[in-house]
N, C-alpha and C positions, 0 to 999 in steps of 0.2 A: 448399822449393818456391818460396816468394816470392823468397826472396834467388838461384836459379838461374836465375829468371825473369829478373831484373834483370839478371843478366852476361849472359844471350842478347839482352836487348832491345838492351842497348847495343854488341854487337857483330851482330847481326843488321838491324839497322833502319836501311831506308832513309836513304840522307845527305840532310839538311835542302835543300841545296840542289837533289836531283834531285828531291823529292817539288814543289817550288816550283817546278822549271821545269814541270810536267806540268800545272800548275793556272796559267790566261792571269789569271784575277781574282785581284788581289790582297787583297780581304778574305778568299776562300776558301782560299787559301792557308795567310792566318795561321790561320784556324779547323783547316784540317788538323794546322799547327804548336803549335796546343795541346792538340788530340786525340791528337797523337802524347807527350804530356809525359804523360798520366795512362794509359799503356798497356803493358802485360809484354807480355812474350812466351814462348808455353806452352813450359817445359824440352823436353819431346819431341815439338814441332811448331813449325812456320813463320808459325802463326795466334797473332792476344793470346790470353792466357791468359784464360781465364773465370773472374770470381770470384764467390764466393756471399756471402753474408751470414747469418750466423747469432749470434741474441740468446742473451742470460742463460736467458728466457721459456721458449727454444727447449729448455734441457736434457731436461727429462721427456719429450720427445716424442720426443727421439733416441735417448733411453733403452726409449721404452715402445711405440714404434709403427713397426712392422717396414718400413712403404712410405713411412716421413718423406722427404722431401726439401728440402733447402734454398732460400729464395729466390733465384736471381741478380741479383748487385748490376749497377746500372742504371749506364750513361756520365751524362753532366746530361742531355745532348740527349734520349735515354730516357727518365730522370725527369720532363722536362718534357712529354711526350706522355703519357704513364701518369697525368700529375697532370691535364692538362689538363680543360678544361672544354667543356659543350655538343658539337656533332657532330663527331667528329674523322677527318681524311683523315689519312692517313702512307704518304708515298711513300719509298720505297728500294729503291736495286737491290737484286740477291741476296747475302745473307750479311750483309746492315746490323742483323738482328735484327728485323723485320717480324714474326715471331711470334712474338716470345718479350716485346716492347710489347703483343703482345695477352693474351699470358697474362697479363701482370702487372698490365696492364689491368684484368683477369677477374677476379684474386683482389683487388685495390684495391677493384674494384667491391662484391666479396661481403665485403669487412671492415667500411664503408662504410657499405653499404646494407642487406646480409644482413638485420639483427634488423629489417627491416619487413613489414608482413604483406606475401603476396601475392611479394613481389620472386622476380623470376625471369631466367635470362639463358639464350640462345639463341646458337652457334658456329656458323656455315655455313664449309662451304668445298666445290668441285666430287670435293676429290681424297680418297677413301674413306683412304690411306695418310696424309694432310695430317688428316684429323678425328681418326684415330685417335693420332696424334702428340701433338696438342693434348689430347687427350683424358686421356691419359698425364701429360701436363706438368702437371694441373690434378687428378688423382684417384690418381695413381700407377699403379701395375702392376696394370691392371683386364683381366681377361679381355675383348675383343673381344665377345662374344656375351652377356657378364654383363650385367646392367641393375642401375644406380644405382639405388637407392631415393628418391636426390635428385631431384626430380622438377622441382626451381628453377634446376638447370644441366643444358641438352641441349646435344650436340652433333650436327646435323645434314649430312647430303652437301644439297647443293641440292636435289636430286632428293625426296630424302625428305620436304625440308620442302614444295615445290609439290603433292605430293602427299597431304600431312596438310592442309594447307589446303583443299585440295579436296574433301577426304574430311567434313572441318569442317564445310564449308557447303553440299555433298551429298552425304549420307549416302547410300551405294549407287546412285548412279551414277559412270558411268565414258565419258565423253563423247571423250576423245583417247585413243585405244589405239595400244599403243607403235607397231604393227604398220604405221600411218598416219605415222610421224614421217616428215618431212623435214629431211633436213640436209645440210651442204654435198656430200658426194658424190651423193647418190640425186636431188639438184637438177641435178649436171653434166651426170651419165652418162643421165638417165632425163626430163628437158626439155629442159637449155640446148643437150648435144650433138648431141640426135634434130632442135632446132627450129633450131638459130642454129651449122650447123654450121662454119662461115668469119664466125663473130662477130666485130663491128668491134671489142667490149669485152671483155676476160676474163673467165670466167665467174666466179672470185672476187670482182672488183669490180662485177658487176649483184649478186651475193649481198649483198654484203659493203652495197651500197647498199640492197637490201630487208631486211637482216635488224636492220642500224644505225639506217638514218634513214627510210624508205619507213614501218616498219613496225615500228621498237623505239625510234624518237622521242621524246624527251615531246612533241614538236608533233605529232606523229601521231596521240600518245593524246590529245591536246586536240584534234582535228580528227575525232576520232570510232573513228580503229584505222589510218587511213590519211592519209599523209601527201598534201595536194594536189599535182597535178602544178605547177602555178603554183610552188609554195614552195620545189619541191627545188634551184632555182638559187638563191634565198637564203642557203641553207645557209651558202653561201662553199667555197673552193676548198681552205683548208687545213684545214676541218673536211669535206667529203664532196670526195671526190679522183677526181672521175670525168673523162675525159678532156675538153677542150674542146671545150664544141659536141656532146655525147651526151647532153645530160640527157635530152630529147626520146624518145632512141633505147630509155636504158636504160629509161622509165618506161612504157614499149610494151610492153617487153619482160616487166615486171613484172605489166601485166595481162594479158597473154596466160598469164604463170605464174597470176596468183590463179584465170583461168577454168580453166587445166588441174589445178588444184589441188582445185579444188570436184568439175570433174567427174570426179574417180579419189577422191573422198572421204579427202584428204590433208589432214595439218595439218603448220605450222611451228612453233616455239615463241615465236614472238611472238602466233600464234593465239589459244595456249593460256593466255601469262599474259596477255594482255589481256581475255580472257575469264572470267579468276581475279580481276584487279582491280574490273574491271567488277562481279561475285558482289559483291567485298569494298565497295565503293562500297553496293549495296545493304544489305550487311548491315549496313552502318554507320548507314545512314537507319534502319535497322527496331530498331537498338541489340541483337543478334543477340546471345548469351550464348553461344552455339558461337564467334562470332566472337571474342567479347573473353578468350574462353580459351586462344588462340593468339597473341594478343599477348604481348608480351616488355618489362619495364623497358630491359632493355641487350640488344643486337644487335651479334656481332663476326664481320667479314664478313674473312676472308684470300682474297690470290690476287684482290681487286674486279676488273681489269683485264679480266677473262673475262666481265663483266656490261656487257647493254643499259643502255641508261635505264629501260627501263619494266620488265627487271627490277629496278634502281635500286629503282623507287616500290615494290615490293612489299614492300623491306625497310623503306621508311620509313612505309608502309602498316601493317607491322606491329609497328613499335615505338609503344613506348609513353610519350609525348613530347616533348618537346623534350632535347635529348643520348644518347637513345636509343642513335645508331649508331656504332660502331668501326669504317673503313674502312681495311684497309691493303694496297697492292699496288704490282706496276710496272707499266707498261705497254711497258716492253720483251721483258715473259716475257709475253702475252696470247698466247697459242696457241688460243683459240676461233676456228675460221674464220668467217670472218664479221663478227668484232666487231673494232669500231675504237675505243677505249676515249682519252678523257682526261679529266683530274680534273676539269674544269670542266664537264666532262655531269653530274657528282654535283651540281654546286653548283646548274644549271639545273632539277634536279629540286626542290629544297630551293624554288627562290623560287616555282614551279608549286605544290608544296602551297601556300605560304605566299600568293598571289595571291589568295583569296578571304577569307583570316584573317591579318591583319598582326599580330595576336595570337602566331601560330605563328612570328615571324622568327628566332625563334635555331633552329629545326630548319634554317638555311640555315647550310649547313658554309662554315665560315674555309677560305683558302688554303690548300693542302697542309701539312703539318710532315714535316721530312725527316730521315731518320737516314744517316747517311753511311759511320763505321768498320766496314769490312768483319771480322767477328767469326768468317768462316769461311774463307778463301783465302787465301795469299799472292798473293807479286805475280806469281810462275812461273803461275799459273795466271789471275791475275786479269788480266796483259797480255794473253794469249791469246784473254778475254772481251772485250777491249775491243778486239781487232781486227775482234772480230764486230759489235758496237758500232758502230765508225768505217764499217764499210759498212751498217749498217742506215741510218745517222744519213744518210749521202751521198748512195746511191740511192731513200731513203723517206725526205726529211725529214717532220716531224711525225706519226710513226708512233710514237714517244715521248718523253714527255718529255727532254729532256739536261740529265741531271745532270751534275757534275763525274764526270771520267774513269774510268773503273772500274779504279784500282790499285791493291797491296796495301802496306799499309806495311811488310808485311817482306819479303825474301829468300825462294826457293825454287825447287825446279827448275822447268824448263818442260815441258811435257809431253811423252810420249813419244810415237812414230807408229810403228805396226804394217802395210806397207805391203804387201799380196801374202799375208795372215797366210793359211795354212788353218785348219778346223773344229777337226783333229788338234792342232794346233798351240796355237790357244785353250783347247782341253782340258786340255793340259799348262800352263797362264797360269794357268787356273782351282783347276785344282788345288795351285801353288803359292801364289795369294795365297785363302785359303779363304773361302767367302762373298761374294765379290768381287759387286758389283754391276755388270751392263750392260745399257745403255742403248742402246734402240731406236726408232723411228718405233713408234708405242699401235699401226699394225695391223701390226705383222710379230712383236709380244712370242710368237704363238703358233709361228710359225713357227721364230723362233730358242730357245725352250722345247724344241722337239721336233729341233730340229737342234745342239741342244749335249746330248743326252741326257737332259731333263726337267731341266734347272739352274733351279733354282726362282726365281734371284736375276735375275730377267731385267727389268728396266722400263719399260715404256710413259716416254718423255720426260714427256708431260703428267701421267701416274700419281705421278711422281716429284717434283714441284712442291712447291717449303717442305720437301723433306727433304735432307738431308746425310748425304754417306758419304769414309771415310778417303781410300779409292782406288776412281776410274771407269773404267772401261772404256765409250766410246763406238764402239760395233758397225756398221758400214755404216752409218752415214747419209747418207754423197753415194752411195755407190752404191747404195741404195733409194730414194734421191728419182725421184720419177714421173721416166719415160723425157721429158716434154715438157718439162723445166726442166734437164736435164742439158746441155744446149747454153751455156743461160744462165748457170747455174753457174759454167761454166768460162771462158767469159766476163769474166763478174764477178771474181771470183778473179786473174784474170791482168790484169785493169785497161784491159782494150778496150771496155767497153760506154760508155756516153754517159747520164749518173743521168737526164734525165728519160726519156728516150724508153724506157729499162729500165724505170722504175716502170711506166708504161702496160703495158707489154706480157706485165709477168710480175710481177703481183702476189702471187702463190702463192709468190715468192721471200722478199717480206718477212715472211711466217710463217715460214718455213724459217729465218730470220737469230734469228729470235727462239726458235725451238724449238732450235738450235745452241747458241746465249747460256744456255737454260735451263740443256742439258745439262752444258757444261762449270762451269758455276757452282755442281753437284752435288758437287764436288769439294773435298774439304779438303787433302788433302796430293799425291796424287798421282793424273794424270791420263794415258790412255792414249784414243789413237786408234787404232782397229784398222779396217783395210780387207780385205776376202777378197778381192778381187777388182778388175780395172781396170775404170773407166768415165770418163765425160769428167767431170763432179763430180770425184770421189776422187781423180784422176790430180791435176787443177788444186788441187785444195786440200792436198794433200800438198805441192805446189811452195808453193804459198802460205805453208804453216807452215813450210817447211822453209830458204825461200830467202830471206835477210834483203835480198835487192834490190828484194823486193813489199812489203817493209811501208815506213814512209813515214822509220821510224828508224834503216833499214838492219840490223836485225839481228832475226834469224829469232825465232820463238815457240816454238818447239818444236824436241826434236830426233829421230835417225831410230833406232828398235830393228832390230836384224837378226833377222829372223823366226829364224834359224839356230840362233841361241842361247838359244832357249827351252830346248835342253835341259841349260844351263847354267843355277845358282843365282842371276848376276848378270843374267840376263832378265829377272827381277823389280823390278831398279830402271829407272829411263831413264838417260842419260844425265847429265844433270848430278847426280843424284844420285849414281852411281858415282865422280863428281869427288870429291865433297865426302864420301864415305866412304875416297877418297884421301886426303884432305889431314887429316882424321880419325885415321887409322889413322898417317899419317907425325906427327903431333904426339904424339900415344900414345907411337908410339916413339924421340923424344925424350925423353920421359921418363926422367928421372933413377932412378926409384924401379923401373924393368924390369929383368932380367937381360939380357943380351948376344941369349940361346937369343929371348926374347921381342920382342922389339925385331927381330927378325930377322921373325917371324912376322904383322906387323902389318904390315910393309914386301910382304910375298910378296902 
């Protein structure tokens, strides 16, 4: 396996000097050119090969205990986040290994710390598929609905833990009922649209302003739950991004929502954890023994990117002191509407505790640590991620962080485009690649569940967060994007729009860039865009993958499937992979060791 490893790397892998022109700094460069010296690549895929590690110690247990599984051996960059000390941030795009630093994290932690009394550790993440994963990684093949007896490693969805807390420190009652949630739709359709219908501001950026900084703050939560109108220009302009000369407008607009909010008996979720912290503040004065049983030694937060500040403080609120928290995300996959996420909101929280307790300063997290080697995508699909990328970065600067480029260090196809596909026709796609995953907009997952004939394998984009599958199918997503961004879309796509005056006026686009980036980053070997139907999105973004005159290196991303030949065997590759089982199958029959007959059959 190793030694096969080694003759793919070295005929697969990127040439030294294309990987160097892609990277403009030259220390990051060299770092890539030694990340690329310690890396295989998997015999039967286009991604490094994964290795484990396994001791002398390890035999009895491979021998005696049916769910063993091995540690995966760590890059340095890895090792040095896993060893690291006090609160740790770790940014990386998708496929850098983000969760598998936290798992090794988790078990460091429990080798470590385990034999002390009391020690306990706590897993959040939003995505019920994303807990259970981790869940898996850390206990083996545990039934879903089985409960641990371990009662010192939980893994929680967000959801479960605000409401075990709640529950903590009042005991039967129930003060926010789901039935009352606000969130960014039932804000558009059901205030912003009825009250501000020729609104000068988009309705995601008045939200995005109320639910971030008006109202999920830490200056908000030091100023009582509400951010003063005086304050919200201080902000600065590349931390709240509201147009010039609105602050005035949107923060009208904000009290006119808190009054319409009271009086329909409605809550937001900044309501409700300011009103969970506020509890926790007190119960902390009264030294609350409910409380302190919900505390946690270690706290490992995935996917951070999707979190306020002030729910920030709830996790540092309930860890248990100083190194407590494990934070790892990007902020290029943040898909919560509303939330405007960067790493230094984390660190603003950290010096907020620590402001009345200087005692407390090592709970204030160091500078991000970044993992870079993309451990699940080639570069076929990782270019394609980074075309998504270069327009988020253009028309939304400081919407996330930029790291160095998203490209894969090996070889692979690029993806394939299914343009005009029918229902019929994905049927038979599905049926030949079995289990196949696709990928939806989270509200149309029911819809296309009952319109492909109950196909189980169907995923919400954001459901699908931190999980990996061989081959994607991404299902309409420009032609499901809301009918009011379809214009912009196409637009954008074909290079006519103008980046600032686009950001203003169609903020909704730069979650769409980022909910696109997720999806195709789902991918480890092979990636398919399917379109049922024409719309101004679809149409334009087909062109865009398809026409290497729109991207900035002149050659296309992806290439085009003919719906036709779904009823052929070779529908199931894209194109470039049908190359490369050409040239495959022609080296085969060179071969010196075939008969004439055989050699003939490898050529057909």
């Amino acid at each position: 396996l190793i030694d096969d490893a080694k003759n793919r790397s070295e005929r697969q892998q990127l040439p030294q000097n294309f990987v160097s022109e892609l990277i403009d700094d030259e220390e990051l460069a060299a770092q890539k050119a030694d990340a690329r010296q310690g890396i295989l690549l998997d015999p039967s895929g286009n991604v490094p090969l994964k290795l484990y590690e396994v001791s002398y110690d390890s035999l009895d247990d491979i021998q005696n205990k049916a769910d063993w599984n091995p540690q995966m051996h760590l890059t340095n960059e890895e090792k040095e986040v896993v060893e690291a000390k006090g609160t740790i941030l770790l940014l990386g795009r998708s496929g850098t290994g983000k969760t598998i630093c936290i798992s090794n994290r988790m078990e460091r932690d429990r080798q470590v710390l385990g034999h002390k009394h009391g020690f306990s550790q706590l897993f959040v993440a939003r995505s019920s598929r994303l807990r259970n994963y981790v869940r898996k990684l850390m206990l083996g093949d545990i039934n879903s609905t089985e409960k641990t007896s371990d009662k010192s490693l939980v893994f929680n969805l967000y959801e479960e833990l605000v409401h075990n807390v709640e529950r903590a420190l009042h005991p039967g009652e129930r003060k926010f009922h789901p039935k009352g949630r606000i969130m960014f739709a039932k804000f558009k359709e059901e205030f912003y649209s009825a009250n501000y219908p020729k609104g000068k501001v988009a309705a995601l950026t008045v939200w995005k302003t109320i639910r971030t900084f008006i109202k999920g703050s830490i200056e908000a939560f030091m100023a009582g739950g509400v951010l003063p109108k005086r304050n919200l220009s201080t902000l600065g302009k590349n931390r709240c991004k509201i147009p010039e000369g609105q602050e005035t407008h949107v923060y009208d607009i904000f009290l006119h929502y808190q009054q319409w909010r009271e009086d329909n008996g409605l809550w937001d979720d900044c309501d409700r954890i300011v009103a969970l912290i506020q509890s926790i503040v007190e119960a902390e004065s009264m030294c609350s023994p409910a409380f302190e049983e919900m505390k946690k030694n270690k706290i490992y937060v995935d996917e951070v990117q999707d979190y306020t500040q002030i729910e920030m403080l709830l996790f540092f609120k309930l860890g248990k002191g100083p190194g407590a928290l494990f934070l790892a995300g990007d902020p290029a996959q943040s898909v919560v509407e509303g939330t405007d996420f960067r790493f230094d909101e984390i660190r603003s929280v950290g010096y907020y505790i620590t402001e009345s307790n200087p005692s407390k300063r090592r709970l204030i997290p160091e500078k991000p640590r970044t993992v870079n080697v993309n451990f699940r995508s080639h570069a076929g699909i990782l270019n394609c991620a980074s075309g998504f990328l270069r327009l988020l970065f253009d028309y939304f600067p400081g919407s996330a962080q930029a790291l160095e480029r998203d490209y894969g260090l090996f070889k692979g196809a690029r993806p394939g485009v299914f343009q005009g596909v029918s229902v019929e026709q994905l049927l038979t796609l599905i049926r030949k690649i079995p289990m196949v995953p696709i990928l939806v907009h989270d509200d149309e997952v029911k819809k296309w569940k009952k319109s492909l004939g109950g196909y189980s394998n169907v995923y919400g984009i954001a459901e699908a967060k931190g999980l990996e599958f061989k081959t994607v199918i991404i299902l309409d997503f420009f032609a499901d994007l809301p009918k009011s961004v379809q214009k912009p879309w196409r637009e954008l796509l074909l290079g006519r729009e103008r980046t600032f005056e686009f950001r203003n006026k169609h903020p909704l686009v730069e979650t769409h860039l980022k909910f696109i980036y997720t999806a195709v980053t789902r991918s480890i070997e092979t990636l398919y865009f399917a379109e049922t139907h024409s719309s101004d999105a679809g149409d334009a973004a087909c062109r865009w993958l398809l026409q290497g005159e729109l991207q900035p290196d002149g050659k296309a991303i992806a290439t085009r499937n003919k719906v036709d030949d779904l009823r052929v065997e070779r529908a199931i590759m894209t194109n470039d992979e049908l190359c490369v089982v050409g040239i495959e199958n022609a080296e085969m029959a060179l071969s010196s060791d075939l008969g004439i007959d055989q050699a003939i059959n490898f050529l057909q």
